[in-house]
TORKOL-4160 file (C-alpha; in steps of 0.2 Angstrom, whole numbers, padded with zeros to 4 digits, m for minus):
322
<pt num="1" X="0640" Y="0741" Z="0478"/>
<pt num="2" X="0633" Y="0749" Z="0493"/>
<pt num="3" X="0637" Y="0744" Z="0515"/>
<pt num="4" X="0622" Y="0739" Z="0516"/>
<pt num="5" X="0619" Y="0726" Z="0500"/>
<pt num="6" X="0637" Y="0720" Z="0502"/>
<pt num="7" X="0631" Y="0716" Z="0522"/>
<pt num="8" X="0617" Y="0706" Z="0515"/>
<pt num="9" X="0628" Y="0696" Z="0502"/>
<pt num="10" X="0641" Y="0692" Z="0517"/>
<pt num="11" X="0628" Y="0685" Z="0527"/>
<pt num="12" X="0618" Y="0674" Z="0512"/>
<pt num="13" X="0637" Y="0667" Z="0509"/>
<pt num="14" X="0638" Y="0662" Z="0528"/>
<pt num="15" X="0620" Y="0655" Z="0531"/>
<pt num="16" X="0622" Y="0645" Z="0516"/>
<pt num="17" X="0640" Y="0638" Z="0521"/>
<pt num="18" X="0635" Y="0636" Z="0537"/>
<pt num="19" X="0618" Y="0626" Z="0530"/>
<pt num="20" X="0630" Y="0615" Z="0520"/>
<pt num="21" X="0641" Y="0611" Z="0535"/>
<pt num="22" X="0626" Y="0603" Z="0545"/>
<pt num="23" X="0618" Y="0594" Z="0532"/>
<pt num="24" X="0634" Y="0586" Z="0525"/>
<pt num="25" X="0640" Y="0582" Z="0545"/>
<pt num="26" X="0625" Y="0581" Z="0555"/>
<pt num="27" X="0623" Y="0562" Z="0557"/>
<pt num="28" X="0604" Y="0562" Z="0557"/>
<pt num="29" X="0605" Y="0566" Z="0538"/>
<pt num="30" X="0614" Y="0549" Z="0536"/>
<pt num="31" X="0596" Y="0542" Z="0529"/>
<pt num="32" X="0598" Y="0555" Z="0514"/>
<pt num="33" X="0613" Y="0546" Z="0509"/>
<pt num="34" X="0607" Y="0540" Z="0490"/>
<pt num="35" X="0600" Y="0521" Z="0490"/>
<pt num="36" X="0611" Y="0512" Z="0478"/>
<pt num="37" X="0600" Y="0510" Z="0463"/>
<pt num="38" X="0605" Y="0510" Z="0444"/>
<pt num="39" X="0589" Y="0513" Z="0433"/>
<pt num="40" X="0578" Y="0507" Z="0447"/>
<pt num="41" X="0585" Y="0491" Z="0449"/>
<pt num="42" X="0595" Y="0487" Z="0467"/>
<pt num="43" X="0615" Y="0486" Z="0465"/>
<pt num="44" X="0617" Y="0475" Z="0481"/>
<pt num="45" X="0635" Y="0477" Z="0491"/>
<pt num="46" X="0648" Y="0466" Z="0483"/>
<pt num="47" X="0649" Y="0458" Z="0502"/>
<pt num="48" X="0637" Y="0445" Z="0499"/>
<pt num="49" X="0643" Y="0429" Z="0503"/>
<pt num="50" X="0641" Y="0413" Z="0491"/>
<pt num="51" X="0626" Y="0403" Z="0493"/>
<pt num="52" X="0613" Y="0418" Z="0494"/>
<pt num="53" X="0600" Y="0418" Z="0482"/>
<pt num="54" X="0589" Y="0434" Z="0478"/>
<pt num="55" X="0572" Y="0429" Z="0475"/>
<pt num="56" X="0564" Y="0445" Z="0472"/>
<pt num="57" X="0576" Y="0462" Z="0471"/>
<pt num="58" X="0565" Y="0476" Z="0475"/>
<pt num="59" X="0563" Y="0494" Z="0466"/>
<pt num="60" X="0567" Y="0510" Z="0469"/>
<pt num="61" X="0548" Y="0519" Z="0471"/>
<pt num="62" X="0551" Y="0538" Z="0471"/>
<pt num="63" X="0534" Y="0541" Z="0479"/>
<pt num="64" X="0536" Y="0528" Z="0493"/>
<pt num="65" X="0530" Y="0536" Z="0508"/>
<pt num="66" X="0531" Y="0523" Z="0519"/>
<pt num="67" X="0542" Y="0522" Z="0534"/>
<pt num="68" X="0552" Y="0512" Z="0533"/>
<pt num="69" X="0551" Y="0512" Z="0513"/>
<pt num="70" X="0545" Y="0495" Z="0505"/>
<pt num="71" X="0565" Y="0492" Z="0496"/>
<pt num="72" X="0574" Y="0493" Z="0513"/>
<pt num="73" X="0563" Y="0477" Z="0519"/>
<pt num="74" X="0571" Y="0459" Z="0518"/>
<pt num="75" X="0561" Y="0444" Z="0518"/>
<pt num="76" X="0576" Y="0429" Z="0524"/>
<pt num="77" X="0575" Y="0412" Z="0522"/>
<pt num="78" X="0590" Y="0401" Z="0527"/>
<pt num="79" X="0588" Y="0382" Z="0525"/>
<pt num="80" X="0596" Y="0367" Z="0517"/>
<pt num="81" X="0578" Y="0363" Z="0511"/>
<pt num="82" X="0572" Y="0353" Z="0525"/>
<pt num="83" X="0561" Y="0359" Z="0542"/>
<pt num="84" X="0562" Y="0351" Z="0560"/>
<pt num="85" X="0567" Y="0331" Z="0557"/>
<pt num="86" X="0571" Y="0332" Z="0540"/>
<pt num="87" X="0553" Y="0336" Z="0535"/>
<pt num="88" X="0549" Y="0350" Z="0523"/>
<pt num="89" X="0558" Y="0344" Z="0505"/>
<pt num="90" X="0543" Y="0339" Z="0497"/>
<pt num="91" X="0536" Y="0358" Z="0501"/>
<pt num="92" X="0553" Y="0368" Z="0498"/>
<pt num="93" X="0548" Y="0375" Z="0482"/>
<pt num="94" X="0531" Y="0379" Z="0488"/>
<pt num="95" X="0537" Y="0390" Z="0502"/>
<pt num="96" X="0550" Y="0399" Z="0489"/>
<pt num="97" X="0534" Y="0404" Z="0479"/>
<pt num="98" X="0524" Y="0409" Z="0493"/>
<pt num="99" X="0539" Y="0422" Z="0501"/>
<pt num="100" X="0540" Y="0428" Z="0481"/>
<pt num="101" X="0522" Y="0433" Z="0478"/>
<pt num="102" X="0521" Y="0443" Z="0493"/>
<pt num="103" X="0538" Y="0450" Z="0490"/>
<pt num="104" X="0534" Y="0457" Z="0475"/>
<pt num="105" X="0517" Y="0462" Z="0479"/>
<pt num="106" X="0524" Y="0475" Z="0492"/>
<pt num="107" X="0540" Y="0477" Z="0483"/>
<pt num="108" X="0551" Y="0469" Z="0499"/>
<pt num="109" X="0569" Y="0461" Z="0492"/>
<pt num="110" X="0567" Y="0441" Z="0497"/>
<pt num="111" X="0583" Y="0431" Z="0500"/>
<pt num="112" X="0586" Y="0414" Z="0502"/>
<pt num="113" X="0608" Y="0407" Z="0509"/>
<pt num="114" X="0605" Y="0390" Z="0506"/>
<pt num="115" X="0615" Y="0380" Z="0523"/>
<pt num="116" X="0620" Y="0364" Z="0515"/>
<pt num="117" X="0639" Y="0368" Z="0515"/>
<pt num="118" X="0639" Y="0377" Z="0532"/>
<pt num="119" X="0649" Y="0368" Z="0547"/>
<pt num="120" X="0635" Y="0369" Z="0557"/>
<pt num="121" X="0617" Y="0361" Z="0562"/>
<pt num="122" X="0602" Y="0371" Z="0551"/>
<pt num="123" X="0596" Y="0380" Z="0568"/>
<pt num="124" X="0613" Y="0388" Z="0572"/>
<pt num="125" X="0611" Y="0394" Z="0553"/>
<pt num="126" X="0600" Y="0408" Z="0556"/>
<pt num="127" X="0611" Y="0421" Z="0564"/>
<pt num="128" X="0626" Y="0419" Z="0549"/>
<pt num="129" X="0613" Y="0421" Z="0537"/>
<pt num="130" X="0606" Y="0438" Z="0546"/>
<pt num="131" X="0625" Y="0444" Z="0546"/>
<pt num="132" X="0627" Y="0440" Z="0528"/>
<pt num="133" X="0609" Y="0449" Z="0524"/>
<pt num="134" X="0615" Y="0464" Z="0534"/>
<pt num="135" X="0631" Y="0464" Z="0522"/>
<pt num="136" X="0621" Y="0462" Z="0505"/>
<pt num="137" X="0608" Y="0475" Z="0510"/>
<pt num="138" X="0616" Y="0489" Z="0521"/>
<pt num="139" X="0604" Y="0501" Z="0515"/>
<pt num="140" X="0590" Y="0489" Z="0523"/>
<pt num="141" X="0582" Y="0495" Z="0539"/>
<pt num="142" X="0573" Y="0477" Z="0544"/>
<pt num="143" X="0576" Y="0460" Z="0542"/>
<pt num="144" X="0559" Y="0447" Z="0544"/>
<pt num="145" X="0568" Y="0429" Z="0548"/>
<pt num="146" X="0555" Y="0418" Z="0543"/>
<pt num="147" X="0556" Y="0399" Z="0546"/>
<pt num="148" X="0553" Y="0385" Z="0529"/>
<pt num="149" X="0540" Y="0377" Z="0541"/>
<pt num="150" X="0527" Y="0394" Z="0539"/>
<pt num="151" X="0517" Y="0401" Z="0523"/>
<pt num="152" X="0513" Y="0419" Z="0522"/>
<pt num="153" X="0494" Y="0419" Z="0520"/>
<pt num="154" X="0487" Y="0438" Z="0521"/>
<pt num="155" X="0495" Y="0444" Z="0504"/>
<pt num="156" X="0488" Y="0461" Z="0507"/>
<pt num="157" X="0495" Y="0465" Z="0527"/>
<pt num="158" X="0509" Y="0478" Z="0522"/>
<pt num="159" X="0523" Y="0474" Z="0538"/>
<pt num="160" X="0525" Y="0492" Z="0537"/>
<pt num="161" X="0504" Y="0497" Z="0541"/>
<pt num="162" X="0506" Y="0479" Z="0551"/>
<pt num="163" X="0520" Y="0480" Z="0563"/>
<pt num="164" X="0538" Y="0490" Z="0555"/>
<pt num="165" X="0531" Y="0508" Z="0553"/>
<pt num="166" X="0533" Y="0518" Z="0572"/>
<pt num="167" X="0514" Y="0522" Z="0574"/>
<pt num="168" X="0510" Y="0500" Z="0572"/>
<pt num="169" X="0526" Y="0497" Z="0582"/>
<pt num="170" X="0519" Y="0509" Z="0597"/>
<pt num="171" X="0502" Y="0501" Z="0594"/>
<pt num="172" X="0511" Y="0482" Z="0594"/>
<pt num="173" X="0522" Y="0482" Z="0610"/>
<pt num="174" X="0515" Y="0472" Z="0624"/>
<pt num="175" X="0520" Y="0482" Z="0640"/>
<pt num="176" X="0526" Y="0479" Z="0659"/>
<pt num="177" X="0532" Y="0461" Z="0650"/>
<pt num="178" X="0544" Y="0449" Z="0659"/>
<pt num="179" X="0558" Y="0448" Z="0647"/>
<pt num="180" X="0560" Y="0429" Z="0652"/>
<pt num="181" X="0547" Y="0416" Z="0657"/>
<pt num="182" X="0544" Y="0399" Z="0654"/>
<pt num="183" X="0557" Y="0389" Z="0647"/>
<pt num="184" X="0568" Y="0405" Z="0645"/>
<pt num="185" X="0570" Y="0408" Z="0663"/>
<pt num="186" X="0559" Y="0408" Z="0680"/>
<pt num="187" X="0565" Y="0420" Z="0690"/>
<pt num="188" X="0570" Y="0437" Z="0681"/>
<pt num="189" X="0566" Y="0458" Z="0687"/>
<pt num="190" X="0566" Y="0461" Z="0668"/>
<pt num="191" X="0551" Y="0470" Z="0662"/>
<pt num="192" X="0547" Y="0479" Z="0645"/>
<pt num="193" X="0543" Y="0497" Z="0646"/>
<pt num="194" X="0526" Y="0501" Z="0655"/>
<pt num="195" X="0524" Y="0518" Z="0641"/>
<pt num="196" X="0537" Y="0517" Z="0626"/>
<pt num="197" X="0543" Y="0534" Z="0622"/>
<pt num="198" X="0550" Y="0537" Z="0603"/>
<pt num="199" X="0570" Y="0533" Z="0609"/>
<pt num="200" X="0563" Y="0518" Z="0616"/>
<pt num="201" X="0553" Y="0512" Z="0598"/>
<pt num="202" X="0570" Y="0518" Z="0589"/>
<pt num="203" X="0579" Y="0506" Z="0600"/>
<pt num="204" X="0570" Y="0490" Z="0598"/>
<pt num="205" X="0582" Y="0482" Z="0586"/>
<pt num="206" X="0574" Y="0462" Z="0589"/>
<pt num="207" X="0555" Y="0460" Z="0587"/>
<pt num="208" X="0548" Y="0442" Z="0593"/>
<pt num="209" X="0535" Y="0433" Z="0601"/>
<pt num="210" X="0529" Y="0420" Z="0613"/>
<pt num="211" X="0522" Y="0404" Z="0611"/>
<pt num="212" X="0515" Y="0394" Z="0627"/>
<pt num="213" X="0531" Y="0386" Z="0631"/>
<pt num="214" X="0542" Y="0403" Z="0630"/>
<pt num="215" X="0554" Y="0411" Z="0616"/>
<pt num="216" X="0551" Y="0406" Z="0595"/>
<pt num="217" X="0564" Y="0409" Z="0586"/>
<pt num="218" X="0551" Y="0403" Z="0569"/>
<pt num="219" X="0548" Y="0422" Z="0565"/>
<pt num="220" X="0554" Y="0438" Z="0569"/>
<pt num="221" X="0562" Y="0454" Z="0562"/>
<pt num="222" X="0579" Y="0461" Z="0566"/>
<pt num="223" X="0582" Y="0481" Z="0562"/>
<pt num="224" X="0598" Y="0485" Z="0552"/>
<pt num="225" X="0611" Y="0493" Z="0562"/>
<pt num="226" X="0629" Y="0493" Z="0569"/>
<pt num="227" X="0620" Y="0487" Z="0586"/>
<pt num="228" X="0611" Y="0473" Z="0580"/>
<pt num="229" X="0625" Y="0467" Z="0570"/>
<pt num="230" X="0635" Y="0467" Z="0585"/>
<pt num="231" X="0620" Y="0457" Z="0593"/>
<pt num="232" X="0617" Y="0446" Z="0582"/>
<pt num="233" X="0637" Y="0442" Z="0582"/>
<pt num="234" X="0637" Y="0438" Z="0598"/>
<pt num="235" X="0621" Y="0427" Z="0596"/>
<pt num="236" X="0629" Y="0417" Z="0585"/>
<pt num="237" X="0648" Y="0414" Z="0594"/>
<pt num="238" X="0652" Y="0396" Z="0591"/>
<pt num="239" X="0656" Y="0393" Z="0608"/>
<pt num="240" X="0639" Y="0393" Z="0615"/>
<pt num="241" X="0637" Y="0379" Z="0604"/>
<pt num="242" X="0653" Y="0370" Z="0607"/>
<pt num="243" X="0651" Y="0371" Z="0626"/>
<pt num="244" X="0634" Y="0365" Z="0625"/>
<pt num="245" X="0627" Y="0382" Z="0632"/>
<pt num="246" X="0608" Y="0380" Z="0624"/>
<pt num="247" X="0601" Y="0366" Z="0614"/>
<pt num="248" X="0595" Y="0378" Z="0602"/>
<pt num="249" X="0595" Y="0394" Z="0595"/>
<pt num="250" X="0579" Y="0401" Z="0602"/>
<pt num="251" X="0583" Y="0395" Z="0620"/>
<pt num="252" X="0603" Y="0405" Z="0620"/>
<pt num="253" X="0592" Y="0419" Z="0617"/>
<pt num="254" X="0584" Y="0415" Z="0633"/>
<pt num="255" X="0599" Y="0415" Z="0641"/>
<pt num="256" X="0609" Y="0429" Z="0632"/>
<pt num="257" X="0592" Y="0439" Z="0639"/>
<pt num="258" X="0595" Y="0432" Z="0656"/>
<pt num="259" X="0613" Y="0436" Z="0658"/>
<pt num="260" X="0614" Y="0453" Z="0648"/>
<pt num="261" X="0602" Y="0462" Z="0652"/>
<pt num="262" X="0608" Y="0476" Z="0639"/>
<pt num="263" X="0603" Y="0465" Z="0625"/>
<pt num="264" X="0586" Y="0462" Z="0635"/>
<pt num="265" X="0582" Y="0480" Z="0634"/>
<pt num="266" X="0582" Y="0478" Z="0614"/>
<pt num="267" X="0571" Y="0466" Z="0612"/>
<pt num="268" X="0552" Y="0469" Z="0609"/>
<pt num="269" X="0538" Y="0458" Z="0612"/>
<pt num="270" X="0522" Y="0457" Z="0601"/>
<pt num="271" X="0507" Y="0445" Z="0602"/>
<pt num="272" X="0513" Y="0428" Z="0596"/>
<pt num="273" X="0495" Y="0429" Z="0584"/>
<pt num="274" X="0505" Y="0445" Z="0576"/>
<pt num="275" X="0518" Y="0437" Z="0568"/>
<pt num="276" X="0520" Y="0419" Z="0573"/>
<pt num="277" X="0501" Y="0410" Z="0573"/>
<pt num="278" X="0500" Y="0391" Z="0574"/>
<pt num="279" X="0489" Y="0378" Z="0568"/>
<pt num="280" X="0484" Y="0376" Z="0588"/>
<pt num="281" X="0469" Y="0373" Z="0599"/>
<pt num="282" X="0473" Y="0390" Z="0610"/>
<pt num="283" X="0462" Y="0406" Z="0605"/>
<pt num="284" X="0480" Y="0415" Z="0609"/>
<pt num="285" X="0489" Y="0407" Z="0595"/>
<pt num="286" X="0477" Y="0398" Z="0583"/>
<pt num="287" X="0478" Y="0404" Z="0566"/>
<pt num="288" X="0462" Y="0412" Z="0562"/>
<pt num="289" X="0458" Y="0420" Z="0544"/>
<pt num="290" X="0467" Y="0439" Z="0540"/>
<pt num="291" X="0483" Y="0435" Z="0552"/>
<pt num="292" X="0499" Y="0439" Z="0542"/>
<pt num="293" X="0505" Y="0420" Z="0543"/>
<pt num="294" X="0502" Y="0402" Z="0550"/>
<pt num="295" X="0517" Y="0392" Z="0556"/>
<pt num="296" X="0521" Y="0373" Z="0558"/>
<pt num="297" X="0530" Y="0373" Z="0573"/>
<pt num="298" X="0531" Y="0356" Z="0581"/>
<pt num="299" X="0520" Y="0347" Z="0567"/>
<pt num="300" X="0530" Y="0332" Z="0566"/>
<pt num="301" X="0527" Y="0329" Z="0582"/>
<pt num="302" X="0511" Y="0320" Z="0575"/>
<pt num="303" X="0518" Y="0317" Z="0558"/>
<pt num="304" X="0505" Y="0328" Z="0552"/>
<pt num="305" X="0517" Y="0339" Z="0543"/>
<pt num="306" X="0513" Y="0336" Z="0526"/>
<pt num="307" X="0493" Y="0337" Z="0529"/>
<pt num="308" X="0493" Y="0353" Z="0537"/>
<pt num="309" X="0504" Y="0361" Z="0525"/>
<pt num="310" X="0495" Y="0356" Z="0510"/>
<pt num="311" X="0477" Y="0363" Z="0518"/>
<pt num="312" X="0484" Y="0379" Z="0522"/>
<pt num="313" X="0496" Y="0382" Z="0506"/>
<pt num="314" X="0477" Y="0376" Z="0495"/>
<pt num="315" X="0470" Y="0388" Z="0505"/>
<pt num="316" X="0484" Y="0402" Z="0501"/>
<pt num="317" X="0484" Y="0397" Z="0482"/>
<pt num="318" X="0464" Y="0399" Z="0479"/>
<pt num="319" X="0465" Y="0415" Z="0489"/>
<pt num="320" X="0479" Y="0424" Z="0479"/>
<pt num="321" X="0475" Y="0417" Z="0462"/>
<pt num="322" X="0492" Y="0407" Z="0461"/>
């Protein structure tokens, strides 16, 4: 073996040692870790808590392009099988079926933790829930909270093509926003970015709108990571309940936002019509045919609960061929 081809060697051995050394440590690569699949079925982590239900587990899809892939999205729904004033039992089962369609039509993993046995009131629920889902699915990269109150009525509407994938994410922000307005807060130097750069759609961890009276909490999407989690955990700390902090859930969001303005800067606004349209008078958050969803907030208001609901799912049913 001659100088020259044993140089040659030496230096093949070295690139690809040193080629193994970065892919096997670099933490980028950490998306490259395999998905925990067994003959294209999902093994979820044996974290999950007891009262969770999956729905609809998705498959792995070799040829799934999409960013993020359809298998590491979560549809939640957390209830005891009432809405707002103890309506919604009569439509429980309807809402289930709807989440399941679409789950399955874009291969999302849909998972219901049913709250009856929880301490706590149905609307502190939520953020346990999240935590649990972010223990069951850890390879997941979003979680959409949606409310019992809402049906899902554009089957087709991918969330990755509508809001989840970076290029609708850019597209989606609203910039140069107040964080806080309305009930969340009337004074506040918190604004949303007036241009957002790549790092700052990486760092959006909690997507949400506004209705005319400030934060809802009826639907929005969560990104899986050890931030969020941390975020979420303190969203939900017992002791803003106990001391009477906020009335609600949505509203200590205000003031988490107000008061730590690090958790502000992870929070992304989109227009409400996006992911939160109502059965409402206002051009800005009526429900109008192709919007991803219509929900129910504050229909008991006017007993008019059941009627609503029973149009729109009609609607939903003739439309998807249920």
């Amino acid at each position: 073996m001659n100088h020259r081809f044993k140089t040659l060697l030496l230096l093949l051995i070295a690139s690809f040692v040193s080629v193994s050394f970065f892919y096997w440590s670099y933490p980028s690569w950490s998306n490259l870790v395999p998905i925990p699949f067994v003959n294209g079925d999902l093994i979820q982590s044996e974290n999950a808590v007891s009262g969770m239900t999956t729905f609809n587990a998705p498959k792995y899809r070799p040829l799934d392009y999409a960013t993020p892939k359809s298998h590491e999205i979560v549809i939640l729904l957390a209830s005891d099988g009432h809405t707002s004033n103890g309506n919604g039992a009569s439509f429980f089962q309807e809402c289930i079926d709807n989440r399941i369609a679409y789950a399955k039509e874009h291969n999302y993993a849909f998972e219901f933790v049913n709250v009856s046995s929880m301490p706590i009131p149905p609307v502190w629920a939520k953020m346990p829930a999240i935590l649990a889902t972010m223990d069951k699915y850890p390879q997941a990269k979003w979680i959409w909270w949606l409310d019992q109150d809402a049906i899902i009525m554009n089957k087709k509407l991918s969330l990755q093509d509508h809001l989840l994938s970076k290029k609708a994410l850019r597209r989606s922000l609203l910039r140069n926003q107040h964080y806080l307005n309305n009930q969340d807060a009337t004074e506040t130097h918190l604004v949303t970015p007036s241009e957002y750069s790549d790092a700052d759609l990486d760092k959006v961890g909690l997507i949400i709108s506004r209705d005319l009276n400030g934060l809802n909490a009826g639907s929005f999407f969560v990104r899986v990571n050890p931030i969020m989690r941390m975020f979420v955990d303190v969203w939900s700390d017992k002791a803003y309940r106990e001391n009477k902090v906020s009335e609600n859930e949505q509203s200590l969001l205000g003031y988490l936002m107000k008061n730590h303005p690090e958790m502000a800067s992870y929070v992304g606004f989109v227009p409400q019509k996006m992911i939160n349209s109502y059965d409402a008078s206002e051009d800005v958050q009526r429900y109008t045919q192709g919007d991803l969803l219509i929900h129910f907030a504050g229909c008991w208001v006017e007993n008019r609960c059941e009627r609503i609901w029973r149009q729109y799912y009609d609607e939903m049913k003739l439309n998807w061929n249920l």
